[in-house]
TORKOL-821729 format. One record per residue (C-alpha): x, y, z. Coordinates in nm, 4 decimals, padded with zeros to 6 digits, always signed. Example, Ala and Ser with C-alpha at 12.3 -4.5 7.8 and 13.67 -1.06 7.14 Angstrom:
<<+01.2300,-00.4500,+00.7800>>
<<+01.3670,-00.1060,+00.7140>>
end
This chain:
<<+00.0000,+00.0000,+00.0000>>
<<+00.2928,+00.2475,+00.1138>>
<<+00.4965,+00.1818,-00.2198>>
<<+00.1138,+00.1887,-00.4416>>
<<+00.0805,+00.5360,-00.2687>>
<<+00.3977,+00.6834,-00.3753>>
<<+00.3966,+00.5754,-00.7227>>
<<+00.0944,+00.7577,-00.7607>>
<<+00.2373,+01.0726,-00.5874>>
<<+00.4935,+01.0326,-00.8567>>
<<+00.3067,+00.9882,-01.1943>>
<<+00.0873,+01.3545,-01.0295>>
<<+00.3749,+01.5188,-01.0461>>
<<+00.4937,+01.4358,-01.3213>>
<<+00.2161,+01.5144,-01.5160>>
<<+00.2121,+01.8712,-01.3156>>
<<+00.5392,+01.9206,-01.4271>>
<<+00.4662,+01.8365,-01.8301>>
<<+00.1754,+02.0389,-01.8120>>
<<+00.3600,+02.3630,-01.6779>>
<<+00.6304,+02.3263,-01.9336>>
<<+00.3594,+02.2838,-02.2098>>
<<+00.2119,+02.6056,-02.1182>>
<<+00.5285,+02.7465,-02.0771>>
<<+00.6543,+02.6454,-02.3926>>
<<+00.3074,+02.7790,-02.5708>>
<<+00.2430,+03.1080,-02.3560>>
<<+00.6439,+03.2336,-02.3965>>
<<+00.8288,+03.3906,-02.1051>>
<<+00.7353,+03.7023,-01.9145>>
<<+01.0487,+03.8576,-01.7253>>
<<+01.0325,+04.0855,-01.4558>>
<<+00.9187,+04.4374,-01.4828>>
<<+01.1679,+04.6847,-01.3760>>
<<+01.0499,+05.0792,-01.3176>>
<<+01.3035,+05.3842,-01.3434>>
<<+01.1873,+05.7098,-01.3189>>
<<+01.3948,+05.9888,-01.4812>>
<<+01.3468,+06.4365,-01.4725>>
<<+01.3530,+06.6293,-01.7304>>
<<+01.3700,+07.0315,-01.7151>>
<<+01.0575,+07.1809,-01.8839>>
<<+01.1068,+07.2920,-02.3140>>
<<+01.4548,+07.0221,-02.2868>>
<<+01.4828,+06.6711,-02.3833>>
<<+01.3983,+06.3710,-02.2361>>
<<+01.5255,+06.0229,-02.2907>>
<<+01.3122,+05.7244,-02.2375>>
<<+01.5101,+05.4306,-02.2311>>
<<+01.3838,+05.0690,-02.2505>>
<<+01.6397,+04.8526,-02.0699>>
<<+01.6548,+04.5638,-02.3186>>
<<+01.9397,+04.4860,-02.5897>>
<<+01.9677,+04.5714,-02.9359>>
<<+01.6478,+04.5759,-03.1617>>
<<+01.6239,+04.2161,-03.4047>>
<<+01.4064,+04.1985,-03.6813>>
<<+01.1259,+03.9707,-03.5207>>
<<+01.1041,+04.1476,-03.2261>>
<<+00.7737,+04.3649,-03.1918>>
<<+00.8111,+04.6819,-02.9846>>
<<+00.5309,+04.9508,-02.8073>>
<<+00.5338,+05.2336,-02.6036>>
<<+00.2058,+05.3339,-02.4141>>
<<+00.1804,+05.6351,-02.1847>>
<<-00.0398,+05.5209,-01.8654>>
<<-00.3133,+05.6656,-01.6386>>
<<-00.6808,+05.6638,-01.6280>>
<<-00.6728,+05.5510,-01.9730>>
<<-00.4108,+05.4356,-02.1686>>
<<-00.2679,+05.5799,-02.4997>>
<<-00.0482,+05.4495,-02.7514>>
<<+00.3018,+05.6563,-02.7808>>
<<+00.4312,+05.3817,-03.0004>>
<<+00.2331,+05.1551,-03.2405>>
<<+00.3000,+04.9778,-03.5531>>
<<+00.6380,+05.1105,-03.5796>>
<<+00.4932,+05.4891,-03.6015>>
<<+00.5158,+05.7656,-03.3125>>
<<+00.1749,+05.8563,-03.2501>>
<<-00.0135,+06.1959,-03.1538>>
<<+00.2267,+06.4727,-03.1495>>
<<+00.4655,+06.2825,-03.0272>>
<<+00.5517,+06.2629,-03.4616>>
<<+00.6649,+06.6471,-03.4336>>
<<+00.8825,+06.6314,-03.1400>>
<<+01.0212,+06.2768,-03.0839>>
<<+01.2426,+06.0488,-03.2452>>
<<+01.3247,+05.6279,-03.2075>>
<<+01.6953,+05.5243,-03.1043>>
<<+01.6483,+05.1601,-03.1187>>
<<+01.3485,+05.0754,-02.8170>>
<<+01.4063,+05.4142,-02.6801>>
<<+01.2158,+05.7435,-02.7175>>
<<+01.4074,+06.1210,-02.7116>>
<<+01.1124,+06.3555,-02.6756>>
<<+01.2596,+06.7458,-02.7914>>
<<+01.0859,+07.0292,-02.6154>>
<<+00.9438,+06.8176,-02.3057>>
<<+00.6270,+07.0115,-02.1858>>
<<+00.4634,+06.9429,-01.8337>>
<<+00.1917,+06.7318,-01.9993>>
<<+00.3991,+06.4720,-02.0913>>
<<+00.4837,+06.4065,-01.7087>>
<<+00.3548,+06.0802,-01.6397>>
<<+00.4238,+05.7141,-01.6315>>
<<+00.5526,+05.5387,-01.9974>>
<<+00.5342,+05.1386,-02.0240>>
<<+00.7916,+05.0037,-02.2800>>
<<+00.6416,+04.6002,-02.4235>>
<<+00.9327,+04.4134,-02.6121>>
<<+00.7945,+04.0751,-02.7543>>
<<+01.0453,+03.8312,-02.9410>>
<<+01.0127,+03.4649,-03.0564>>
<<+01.2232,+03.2593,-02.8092>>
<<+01.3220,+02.9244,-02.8327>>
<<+01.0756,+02.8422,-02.5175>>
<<+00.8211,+03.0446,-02.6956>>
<<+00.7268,+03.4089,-02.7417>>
<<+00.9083,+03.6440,-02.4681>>
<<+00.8061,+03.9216,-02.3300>>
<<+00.9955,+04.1941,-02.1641>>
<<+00.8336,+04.5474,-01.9726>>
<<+00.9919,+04.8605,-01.8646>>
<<+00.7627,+05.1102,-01.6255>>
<<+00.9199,+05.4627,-01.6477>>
<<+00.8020,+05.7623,-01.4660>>
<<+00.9028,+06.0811,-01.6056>>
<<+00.8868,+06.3761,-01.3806>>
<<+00.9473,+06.7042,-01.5683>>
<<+01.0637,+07.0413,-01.3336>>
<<+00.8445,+07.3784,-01.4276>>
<<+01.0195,+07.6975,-01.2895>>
<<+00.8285,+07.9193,-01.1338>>
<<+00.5825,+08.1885,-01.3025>>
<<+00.5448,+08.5264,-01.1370>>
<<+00.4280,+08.4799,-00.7780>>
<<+00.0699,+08.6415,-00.6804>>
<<+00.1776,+08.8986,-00.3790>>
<<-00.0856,+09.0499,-00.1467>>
<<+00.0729,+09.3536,-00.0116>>
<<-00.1657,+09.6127,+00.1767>>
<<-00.1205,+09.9847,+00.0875>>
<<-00.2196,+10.0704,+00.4328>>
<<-00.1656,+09.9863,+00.8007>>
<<-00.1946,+10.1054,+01.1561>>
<<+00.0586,+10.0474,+01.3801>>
<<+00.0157,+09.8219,+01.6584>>
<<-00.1948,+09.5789,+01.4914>>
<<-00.1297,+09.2691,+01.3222>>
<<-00.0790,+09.2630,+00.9395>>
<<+00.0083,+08.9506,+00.6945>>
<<+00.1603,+08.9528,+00.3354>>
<<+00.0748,+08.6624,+00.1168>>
<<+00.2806,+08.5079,-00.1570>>
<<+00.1889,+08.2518,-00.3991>>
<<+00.3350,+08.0759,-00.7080>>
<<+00.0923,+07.7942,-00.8830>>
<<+00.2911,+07.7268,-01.1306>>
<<+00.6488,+07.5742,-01.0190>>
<<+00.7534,+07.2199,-00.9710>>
<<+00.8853,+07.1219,-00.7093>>
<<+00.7251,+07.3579,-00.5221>>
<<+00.9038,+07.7059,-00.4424>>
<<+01.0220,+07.7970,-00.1393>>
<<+00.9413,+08.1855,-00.0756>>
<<+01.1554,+08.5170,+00.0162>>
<<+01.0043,+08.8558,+00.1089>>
<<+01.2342,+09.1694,+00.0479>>
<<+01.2137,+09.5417,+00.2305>>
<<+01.3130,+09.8227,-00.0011>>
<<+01.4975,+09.5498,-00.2323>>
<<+01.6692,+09.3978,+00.0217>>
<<+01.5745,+09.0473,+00.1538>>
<<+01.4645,+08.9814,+00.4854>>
<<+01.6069,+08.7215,+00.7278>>
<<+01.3922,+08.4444,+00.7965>>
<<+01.4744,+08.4768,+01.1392>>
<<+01.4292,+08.8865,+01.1979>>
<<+01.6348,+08.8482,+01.5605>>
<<+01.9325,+08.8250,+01.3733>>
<<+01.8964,+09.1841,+01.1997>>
<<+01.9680,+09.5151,+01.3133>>
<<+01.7733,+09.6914,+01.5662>>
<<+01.6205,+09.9095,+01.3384>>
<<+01.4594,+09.6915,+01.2012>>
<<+01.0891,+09.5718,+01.3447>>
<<+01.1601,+09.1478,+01.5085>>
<<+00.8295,+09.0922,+01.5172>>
<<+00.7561,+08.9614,+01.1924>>
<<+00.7549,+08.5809,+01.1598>>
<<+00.8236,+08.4410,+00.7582>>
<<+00.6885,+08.1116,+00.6208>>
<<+00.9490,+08.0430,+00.3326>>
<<+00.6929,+07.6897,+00.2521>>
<<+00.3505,+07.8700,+00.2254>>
<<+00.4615,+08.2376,+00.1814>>
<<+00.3307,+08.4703,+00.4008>>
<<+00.5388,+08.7479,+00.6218>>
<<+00.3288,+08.7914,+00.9198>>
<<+00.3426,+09.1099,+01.1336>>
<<+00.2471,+09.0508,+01.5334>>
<<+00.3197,+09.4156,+01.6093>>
<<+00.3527,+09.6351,+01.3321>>
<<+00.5470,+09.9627,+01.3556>>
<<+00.6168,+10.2884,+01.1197>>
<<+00.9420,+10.1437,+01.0876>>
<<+00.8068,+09.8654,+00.8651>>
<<+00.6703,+10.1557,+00.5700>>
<<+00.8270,+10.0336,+00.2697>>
<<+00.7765,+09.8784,-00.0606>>
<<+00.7850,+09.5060,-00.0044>>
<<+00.8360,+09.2461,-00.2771>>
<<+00.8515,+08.8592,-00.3367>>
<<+01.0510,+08.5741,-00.4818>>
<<+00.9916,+08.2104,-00.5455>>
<<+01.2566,+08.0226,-00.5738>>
<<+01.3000,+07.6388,-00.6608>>
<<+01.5821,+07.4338,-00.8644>>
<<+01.4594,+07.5323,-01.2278>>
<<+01.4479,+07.8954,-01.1555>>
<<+01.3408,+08.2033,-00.9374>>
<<+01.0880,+08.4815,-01.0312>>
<<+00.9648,+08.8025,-00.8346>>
<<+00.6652,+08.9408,-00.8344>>
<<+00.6803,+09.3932,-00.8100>>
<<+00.7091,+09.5670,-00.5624>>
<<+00.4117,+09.7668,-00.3314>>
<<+00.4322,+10.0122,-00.0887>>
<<+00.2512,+09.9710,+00.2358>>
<<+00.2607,+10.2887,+00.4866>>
<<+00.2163,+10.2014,+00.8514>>
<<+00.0753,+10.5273,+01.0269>>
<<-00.0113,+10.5665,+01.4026>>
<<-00.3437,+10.5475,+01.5261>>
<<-00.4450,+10.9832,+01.5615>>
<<-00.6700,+10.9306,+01.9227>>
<<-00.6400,+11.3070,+01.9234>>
<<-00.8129,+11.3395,+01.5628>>
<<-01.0759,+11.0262,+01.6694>>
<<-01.2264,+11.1743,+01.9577>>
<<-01.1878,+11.5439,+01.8293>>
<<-01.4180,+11.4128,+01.5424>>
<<-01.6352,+11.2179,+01.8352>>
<<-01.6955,+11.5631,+02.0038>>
<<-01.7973,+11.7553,+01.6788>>
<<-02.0322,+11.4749,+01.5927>>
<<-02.1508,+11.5099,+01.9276>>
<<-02.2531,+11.8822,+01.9538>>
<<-02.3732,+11.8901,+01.5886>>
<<-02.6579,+11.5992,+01.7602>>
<<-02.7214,+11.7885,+02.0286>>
<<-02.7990,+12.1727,+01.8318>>
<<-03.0281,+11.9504,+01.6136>>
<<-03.2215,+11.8267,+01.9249>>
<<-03.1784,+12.1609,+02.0744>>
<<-03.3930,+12.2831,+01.7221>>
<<-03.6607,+12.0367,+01.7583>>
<<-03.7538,+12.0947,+02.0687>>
<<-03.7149,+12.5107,+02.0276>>
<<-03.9667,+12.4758,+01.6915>>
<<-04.2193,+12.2426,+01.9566>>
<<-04.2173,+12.4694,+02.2498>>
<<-04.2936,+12.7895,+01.9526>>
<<-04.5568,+12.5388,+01.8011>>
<<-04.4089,+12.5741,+01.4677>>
<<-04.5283,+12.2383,+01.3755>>
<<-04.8890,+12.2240,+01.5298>>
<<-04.9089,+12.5964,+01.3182>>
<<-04.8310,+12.3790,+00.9927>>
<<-05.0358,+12.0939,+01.0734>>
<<-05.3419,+12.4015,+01.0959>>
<<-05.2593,+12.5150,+00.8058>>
<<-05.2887,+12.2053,+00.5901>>
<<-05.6081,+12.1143,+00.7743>>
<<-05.7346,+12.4341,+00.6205>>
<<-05.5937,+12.4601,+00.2943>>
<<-05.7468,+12.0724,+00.2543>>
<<-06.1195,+12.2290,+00.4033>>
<<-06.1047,+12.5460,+00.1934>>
<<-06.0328,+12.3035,-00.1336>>
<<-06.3251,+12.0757,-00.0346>>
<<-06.5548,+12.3538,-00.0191>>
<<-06.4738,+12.4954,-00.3381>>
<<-06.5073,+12.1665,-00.5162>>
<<-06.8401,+12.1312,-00.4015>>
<<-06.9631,+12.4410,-00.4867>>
<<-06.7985,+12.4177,-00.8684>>
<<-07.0078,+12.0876,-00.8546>>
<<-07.3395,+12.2710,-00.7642>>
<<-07.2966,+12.5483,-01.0503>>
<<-07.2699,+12.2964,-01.2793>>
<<-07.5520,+12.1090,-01.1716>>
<<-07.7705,+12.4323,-01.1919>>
<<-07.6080,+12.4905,-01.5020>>
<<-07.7397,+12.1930,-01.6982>>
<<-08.0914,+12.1847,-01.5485>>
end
């Protein structure tokens, strides 16, 4: 029975192991994919290589650009899209000339070749990452402020990649990102965000008046945006409750008026007078009425 039993574990796997190399044999070979990802510097070139050797005559190659759907780069031995205008083959790799930042994305490479064992089949994943300098930066400078209060500056680039990192400048000359380092004539209170920005004043004095500007900066490139003036003034308590007292009296002759015109009876007089002018225009009515009544009989 023992010896029965492992003659028949033999003859199952041997026919498990002629049935994988029959399907191996008919399916072909599927190696390993392999993923690179290379940068390119926005309007440069861009090489995308397919690791695999030297293009044979058999062999049948395509490039397809991945994502939520997938488009052909390569097909039937033609570039395809615009990719005709601007790219060119060197054996299963692609050189794309003037590299925008639509073309950032992920790129498969398929290499199929008959094989002894069967057809083979070879894949290269490459992620191209293409680096945008940065545009102008959006700056939010306020033309006004009053000292003692707390004002923020905003900067703001959309367009770089990787992102910027930000610098603020006084009068064209930069700030230090940590202010307790500068002179003392210089306001300490400000706190700057080089990641999101902004220049944030906790205290603001006259001594911060100036025309302030921007720059983001990344590896590609740096940009500024103009400058604007902002002119911190002190808040005039003298001219606040100076215009408080005139507001004051000019409410209080009114009142005194309204009351001066009661007391006189200016307005009951008025009132009379309507009341008559309304009676007097009745009457007159009515008797134009009665003439030409009399009139027609």
């Amino acid at each position: 029975m023992a010896r029965g039993s492992r003659h028949r574990l033999l003859l199952l796997l041997l026919r498990y192991l002629v049935v994988a190399l029959g399907y191996h044999k008919a399916c072909g070979v599927s190696a390993p994919k392999h993923h690179h990802v290379i940068t390119a510097v926005e309007y440069q070139e861009a090489l995308l290589a397919c690791k695999y050797p030297k293009k044979t005559l058999p062999s049948r190659l395509e490039w397809k650009k991945l994502g939520r759907s997938v488009t052909f780069v390569y097909y039937q031995q033609t570039l395809q899209g615009d990719f005709k205008n601007r790219a060119e083959m060197i054996d299963f790799s692609i050189r794309i000339r003037n590299v925008t930042r639509s073309d950032a994305g992920q790129y498969r490479c398929e290499v199929s070749a008959p094989t002894e064992q069967g057809q083979n089949l070879e894949e290269d994943t490459i992620t191209l990452e293409v680096l945008v300098a940065p545009a102008a930066p959006s700056c939010e400078v306020p033309r006004y402020a009053l000292s003692g209060t707390v004002v923020e500056l905003r900067c703001q680039d959309k367009e770089g990649n990787p992102a910027p990192e930000y610098k603020w400048f006084k009068d064209g000359i930069p700030l230090l990102e940590n202010p307790k380092l500068g002179s003392q004539s210089t306001n300490s209170s400000y706190t700057m965000n080089i990641k999101s920005g902004t220049l944030q004043f906790n205290t603001i004095s006259k001594l911060d008046s100036g025309e302030y500007s921007c720059e983001a900066r990344n590896s590609v490139g740096y940009r500024r945006c103009p400058g604007r003036r902002m002119q911190v003034d002190d808040l005039n308590l003298g001219g606040i409750i100076a215009a408080i007292v005139i507001v004051a009296l000019v409410i209080s002759v009114c009142g005194l008026g309204v009351c001066y015109a009661q007391r006189k009876g200016y307005f009951s007089k008025e009132s009379t007078l309507q009341k008559n002018n309304s009676t007097s225009k009745t009457t007159t009515s009515e008797n134009d009425f009665k003439h030409t009544k009399s009139f027609i009989i």
